[in-house]
mmCIF file of the C-alpha atoms, coordinates in Angstrom:
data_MODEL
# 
_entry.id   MODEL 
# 
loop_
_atom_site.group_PDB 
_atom_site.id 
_atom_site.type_symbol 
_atom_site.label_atom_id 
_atom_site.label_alt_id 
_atom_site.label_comp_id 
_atom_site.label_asym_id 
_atom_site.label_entity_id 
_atom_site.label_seq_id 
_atom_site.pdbx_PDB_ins_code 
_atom_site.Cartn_x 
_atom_site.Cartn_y 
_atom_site.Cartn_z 
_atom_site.occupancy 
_atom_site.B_iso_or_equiv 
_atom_site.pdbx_formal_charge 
_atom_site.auth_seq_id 
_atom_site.auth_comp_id 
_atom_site.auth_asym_id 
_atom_site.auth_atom_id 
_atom_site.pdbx_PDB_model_num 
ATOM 1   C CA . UNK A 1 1   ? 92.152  103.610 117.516 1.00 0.00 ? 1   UNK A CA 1 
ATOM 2   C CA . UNK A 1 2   ? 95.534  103.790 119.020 1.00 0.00 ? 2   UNK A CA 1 
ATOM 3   C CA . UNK A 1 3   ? 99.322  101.260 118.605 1.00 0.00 ? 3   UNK A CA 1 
ATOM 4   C CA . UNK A 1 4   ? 101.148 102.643 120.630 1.00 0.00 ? 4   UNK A CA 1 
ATOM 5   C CA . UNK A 1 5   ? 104.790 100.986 120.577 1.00 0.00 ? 5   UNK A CA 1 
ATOM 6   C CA . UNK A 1 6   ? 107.394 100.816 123.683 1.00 0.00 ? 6   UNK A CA 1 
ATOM 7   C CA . UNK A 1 7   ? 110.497 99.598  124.902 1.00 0.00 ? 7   UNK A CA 1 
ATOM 8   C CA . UNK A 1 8   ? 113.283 101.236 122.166 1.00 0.00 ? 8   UNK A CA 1 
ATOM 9   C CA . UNK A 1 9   ? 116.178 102.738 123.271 1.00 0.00 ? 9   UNK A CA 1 
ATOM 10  C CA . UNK A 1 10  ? 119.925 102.420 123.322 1.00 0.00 ? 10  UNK A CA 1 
ATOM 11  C CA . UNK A 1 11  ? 121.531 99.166  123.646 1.00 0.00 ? 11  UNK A CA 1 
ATOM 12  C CA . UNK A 1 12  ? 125.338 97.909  122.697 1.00 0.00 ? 12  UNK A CA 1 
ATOM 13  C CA . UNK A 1 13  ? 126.725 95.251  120.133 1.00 0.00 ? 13  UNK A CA 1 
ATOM 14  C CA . UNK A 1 14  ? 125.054 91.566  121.354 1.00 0.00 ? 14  UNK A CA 1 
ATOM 15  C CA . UNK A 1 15  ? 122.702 92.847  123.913 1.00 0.00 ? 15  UNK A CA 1 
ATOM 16  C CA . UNK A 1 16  ? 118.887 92.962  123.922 1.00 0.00 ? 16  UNK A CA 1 
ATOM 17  C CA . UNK A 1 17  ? 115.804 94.553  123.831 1.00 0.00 ? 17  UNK A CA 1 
ATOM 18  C CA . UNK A 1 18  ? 111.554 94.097  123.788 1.00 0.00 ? 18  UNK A CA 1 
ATOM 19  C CA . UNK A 1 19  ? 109.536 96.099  122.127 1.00 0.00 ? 19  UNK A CA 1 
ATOM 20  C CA . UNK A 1 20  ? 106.036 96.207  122.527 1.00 0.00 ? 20  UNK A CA 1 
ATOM 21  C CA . UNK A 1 21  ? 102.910 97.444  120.861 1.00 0.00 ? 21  UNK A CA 1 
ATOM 22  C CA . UNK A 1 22  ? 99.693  98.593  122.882 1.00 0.00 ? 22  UNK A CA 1 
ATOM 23  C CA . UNK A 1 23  ? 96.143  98.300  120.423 1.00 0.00 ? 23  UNK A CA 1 
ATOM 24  C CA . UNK A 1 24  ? 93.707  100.063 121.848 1.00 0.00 ? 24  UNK A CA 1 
ATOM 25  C CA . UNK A 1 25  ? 90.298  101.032 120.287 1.00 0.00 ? 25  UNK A CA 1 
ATOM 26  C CA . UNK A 1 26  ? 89.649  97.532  117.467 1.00 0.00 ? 26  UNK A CA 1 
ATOM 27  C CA . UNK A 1 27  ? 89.439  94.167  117.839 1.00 0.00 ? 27  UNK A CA 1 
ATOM 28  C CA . UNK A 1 28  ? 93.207  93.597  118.371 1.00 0.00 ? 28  UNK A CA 1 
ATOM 29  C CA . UNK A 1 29  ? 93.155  89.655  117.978 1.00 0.00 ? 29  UNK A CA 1 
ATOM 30  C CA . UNK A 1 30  ? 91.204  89.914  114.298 1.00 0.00 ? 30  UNK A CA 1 
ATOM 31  C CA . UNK A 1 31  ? 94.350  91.876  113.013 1.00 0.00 ? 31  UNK A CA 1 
ATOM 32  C CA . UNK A 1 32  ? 97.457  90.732  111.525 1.00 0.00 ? 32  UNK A CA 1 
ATOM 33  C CA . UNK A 1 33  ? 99.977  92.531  113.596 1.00 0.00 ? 33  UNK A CA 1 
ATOM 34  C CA . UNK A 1 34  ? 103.669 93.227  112.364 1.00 0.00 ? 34  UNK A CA 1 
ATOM 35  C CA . UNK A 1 35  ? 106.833 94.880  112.646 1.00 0.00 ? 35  UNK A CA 1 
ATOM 36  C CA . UNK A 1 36  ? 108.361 97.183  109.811 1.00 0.00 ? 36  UNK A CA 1 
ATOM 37  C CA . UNK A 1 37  ? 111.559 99.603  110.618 1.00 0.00 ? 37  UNK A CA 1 
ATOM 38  C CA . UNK A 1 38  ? 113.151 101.962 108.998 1.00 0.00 ? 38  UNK A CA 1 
ATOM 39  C CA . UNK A 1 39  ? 116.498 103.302 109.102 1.00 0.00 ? 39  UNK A CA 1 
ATOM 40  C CA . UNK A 1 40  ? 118.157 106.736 108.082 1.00 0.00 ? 40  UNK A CA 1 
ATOM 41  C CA . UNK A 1 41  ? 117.618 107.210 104.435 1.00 0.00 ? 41  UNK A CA 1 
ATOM 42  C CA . UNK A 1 42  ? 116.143 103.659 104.067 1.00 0.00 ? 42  UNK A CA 1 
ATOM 43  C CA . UNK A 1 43  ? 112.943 102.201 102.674 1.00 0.00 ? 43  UNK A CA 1 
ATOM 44  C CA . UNK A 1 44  ? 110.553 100.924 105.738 1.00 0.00 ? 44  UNK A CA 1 
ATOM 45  C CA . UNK A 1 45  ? 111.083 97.095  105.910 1.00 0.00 ? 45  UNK A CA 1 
ATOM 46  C CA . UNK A 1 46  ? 108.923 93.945  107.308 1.00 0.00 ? 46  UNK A CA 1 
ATOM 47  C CA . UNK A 1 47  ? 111.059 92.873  110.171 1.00 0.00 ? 47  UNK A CA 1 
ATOM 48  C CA . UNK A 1 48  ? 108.220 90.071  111.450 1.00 0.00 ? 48  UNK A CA 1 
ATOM 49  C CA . UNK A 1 49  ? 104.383 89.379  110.925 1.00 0.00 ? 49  UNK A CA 1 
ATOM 50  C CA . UNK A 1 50  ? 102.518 86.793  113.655 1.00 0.00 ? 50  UNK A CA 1 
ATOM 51  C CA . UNK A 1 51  ? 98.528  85.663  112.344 1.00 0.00 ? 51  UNK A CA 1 
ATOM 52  C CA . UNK A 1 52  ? 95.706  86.038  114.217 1.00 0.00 ? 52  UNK A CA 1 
ATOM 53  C CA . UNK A 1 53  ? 94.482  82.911  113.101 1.00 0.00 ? 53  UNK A CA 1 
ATOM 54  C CA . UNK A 1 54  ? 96.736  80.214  113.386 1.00 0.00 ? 54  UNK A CA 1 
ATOM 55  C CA . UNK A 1 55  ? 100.098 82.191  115.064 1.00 0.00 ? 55  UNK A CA 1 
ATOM 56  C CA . UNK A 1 56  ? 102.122 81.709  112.107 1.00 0.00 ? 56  UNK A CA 1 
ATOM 57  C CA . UNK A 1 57  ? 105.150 83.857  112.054 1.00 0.00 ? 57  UNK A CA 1 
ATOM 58  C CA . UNK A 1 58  ? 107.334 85.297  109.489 1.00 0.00 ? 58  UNK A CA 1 
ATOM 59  C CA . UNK A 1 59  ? 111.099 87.088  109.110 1.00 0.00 ? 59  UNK A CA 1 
ATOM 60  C CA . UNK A 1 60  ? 112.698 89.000  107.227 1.00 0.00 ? 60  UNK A CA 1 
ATOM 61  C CA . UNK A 1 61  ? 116.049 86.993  106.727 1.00 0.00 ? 61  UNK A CA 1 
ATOM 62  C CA . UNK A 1 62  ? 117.916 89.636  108.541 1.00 0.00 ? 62  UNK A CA 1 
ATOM 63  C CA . UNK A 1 63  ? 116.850 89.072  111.598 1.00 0.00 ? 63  UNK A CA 1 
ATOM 64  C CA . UNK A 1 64  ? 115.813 85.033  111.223 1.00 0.00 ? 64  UNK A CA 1 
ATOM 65  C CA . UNK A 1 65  ? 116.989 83.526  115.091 1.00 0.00 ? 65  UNK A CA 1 
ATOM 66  C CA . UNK A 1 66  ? 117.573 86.474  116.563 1.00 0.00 ? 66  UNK A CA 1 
ATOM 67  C CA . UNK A 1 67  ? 114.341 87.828  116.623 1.00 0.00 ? 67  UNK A CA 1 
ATOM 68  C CA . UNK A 1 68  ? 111.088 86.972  118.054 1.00 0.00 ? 68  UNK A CA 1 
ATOM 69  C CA . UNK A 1 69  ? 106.781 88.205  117.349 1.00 0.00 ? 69  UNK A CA 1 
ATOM 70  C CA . UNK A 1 70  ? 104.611 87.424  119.394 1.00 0.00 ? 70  UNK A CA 1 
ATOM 71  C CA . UNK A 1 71  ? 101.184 88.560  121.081 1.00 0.00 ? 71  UNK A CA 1 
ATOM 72  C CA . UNK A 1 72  ? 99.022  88.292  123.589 1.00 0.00 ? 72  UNK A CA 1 
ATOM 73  C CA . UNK A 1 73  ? 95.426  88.828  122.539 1.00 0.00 ? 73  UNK A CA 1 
ATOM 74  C CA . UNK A 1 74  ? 94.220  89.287  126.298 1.00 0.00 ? 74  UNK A CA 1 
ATOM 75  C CA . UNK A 1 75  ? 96.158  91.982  127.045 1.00 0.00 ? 75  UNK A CA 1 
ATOM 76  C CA . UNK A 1 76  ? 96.024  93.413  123.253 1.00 0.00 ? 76  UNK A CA 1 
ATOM 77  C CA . UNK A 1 77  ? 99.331  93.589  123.166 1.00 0.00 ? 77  UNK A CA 1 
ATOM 78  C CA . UNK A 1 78  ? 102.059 92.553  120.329 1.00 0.00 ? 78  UNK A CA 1 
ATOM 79  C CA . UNK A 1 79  ? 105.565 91.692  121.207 1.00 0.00 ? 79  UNK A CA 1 
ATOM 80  C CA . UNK A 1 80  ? 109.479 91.452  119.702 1.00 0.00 ? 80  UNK A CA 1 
ATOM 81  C CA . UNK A 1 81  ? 111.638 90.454  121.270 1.00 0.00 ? 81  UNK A CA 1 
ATOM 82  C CA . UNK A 1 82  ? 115.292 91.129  119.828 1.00 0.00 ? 82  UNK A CA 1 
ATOM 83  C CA . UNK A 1 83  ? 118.530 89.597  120.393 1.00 0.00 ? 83  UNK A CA 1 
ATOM 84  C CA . UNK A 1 84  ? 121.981 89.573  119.745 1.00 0.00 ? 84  UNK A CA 1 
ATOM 85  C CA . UNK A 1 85  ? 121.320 92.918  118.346 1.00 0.00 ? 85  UNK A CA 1 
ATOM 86  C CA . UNK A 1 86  ? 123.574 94.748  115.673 1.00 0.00 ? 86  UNK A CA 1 
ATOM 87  C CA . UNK A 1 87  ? 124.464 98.265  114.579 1.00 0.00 ? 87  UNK A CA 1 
ATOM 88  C CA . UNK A 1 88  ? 122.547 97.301  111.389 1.00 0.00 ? 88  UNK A CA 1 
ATOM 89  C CA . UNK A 1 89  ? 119.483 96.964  113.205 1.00 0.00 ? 89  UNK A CA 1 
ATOM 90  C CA . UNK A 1 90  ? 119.202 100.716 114.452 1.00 0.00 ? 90  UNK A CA 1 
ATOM 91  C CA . UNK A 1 91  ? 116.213 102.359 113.085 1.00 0.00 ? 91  UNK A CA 1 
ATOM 92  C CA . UNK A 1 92  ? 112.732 103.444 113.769 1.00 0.00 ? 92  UNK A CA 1 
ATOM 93  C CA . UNK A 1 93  ? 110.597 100.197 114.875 1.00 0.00 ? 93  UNK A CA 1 
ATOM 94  C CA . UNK A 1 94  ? 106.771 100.836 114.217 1.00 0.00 ? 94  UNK A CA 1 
ATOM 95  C CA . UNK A 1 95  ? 104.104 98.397  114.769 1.00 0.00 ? 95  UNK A CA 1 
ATOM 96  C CA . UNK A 1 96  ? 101.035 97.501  112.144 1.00 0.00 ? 96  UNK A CA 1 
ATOM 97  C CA . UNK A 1 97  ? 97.800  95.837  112.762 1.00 0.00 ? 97  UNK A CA 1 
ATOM 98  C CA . UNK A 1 98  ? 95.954  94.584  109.618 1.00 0.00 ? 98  UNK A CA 1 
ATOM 99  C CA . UNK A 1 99  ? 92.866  93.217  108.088 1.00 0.00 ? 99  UNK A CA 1 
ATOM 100 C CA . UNK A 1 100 ? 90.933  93.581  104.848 1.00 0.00 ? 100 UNK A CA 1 
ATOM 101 C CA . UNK A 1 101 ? 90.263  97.043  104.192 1.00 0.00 ? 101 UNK A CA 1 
ATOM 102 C CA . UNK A 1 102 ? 91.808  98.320  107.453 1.00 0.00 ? 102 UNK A CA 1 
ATOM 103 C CA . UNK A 1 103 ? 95.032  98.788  108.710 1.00 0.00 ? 103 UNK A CA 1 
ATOM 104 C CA . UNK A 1 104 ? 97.149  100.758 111.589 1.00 0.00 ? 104 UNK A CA 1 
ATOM 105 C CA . UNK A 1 105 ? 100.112 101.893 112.650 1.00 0.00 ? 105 UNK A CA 1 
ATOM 106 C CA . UNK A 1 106 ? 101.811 103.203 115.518 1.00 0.00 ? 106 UNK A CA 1 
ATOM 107 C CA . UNK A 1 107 ? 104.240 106.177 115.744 1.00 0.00 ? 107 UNK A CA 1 
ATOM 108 C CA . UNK A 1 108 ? 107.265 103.949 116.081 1.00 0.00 ? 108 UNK A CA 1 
ATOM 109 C CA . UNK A 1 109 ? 109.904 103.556 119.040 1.00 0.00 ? 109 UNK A CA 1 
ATOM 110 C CA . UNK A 1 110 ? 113.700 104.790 118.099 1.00 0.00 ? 110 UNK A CA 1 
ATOM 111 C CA . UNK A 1 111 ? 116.523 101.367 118.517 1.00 0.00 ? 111 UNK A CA 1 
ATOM 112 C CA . UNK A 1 112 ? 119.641 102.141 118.472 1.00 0.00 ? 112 UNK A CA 1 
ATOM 113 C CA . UNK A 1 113 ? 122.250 99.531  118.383 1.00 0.00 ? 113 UNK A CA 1 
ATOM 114 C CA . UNK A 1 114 ? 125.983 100.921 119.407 1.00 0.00 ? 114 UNK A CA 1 
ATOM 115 C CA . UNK A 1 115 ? 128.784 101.106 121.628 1.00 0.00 ? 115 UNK A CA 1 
# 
């Protein structure tokens, strides 16, 4: 069973960025899949949560219109797409699949927001 997250990095005041998470190894579209970060010193934090039901998606009010979960249960792959990004955002991204009884998480991707 592997999440394995992508796409962090180092990106300025305003600009963008798309993370994405890799499932490997489960049934990818039974899971609840999610976003939590976690800055320096900081408790880890639900960013976004998408169904794999119905596609119903969630924010944390932080990042409500400038953020974005999504997946694509062919390619067992879970998405976020960020935007107008801000120096508050920088932190350790990690991915999180999730059903009854089981859950997973990936080893995170680093975003750092600065000029």
């Amino acid at each position: 069973v592997q999440l394995v997250e992508s796409g962090g990095g180092l990106v300025q005041p305003g600009g963008s960025l798309r993370l994405s998470c890799a499932a490997s190894g489960f049934t990818f579209s039974s899971y609840r899949m999610s976003w939590y970060r976690q800055a320096p010193g900081k408790a880890r934090e639900l960013v976004a949560a998408i169904s794999n039901t119905d596609g119903t998606t969630k924010y944390a009010d932080s990042v409500k219109g400038r953020f974005t979960i999504s997946r694509d249960n062919a390619k067992n792959t879970g998405y976020l797409q960020m935007n107008s990004l801000k120096p508050d955002d920088t932190a350790v991204y990690y991915c999180r699949a999730e059903q009854i009884y089981k859950t997973y998480w990936g080893q995170g991707t680093q975003v750092t927001v600065s000029s």
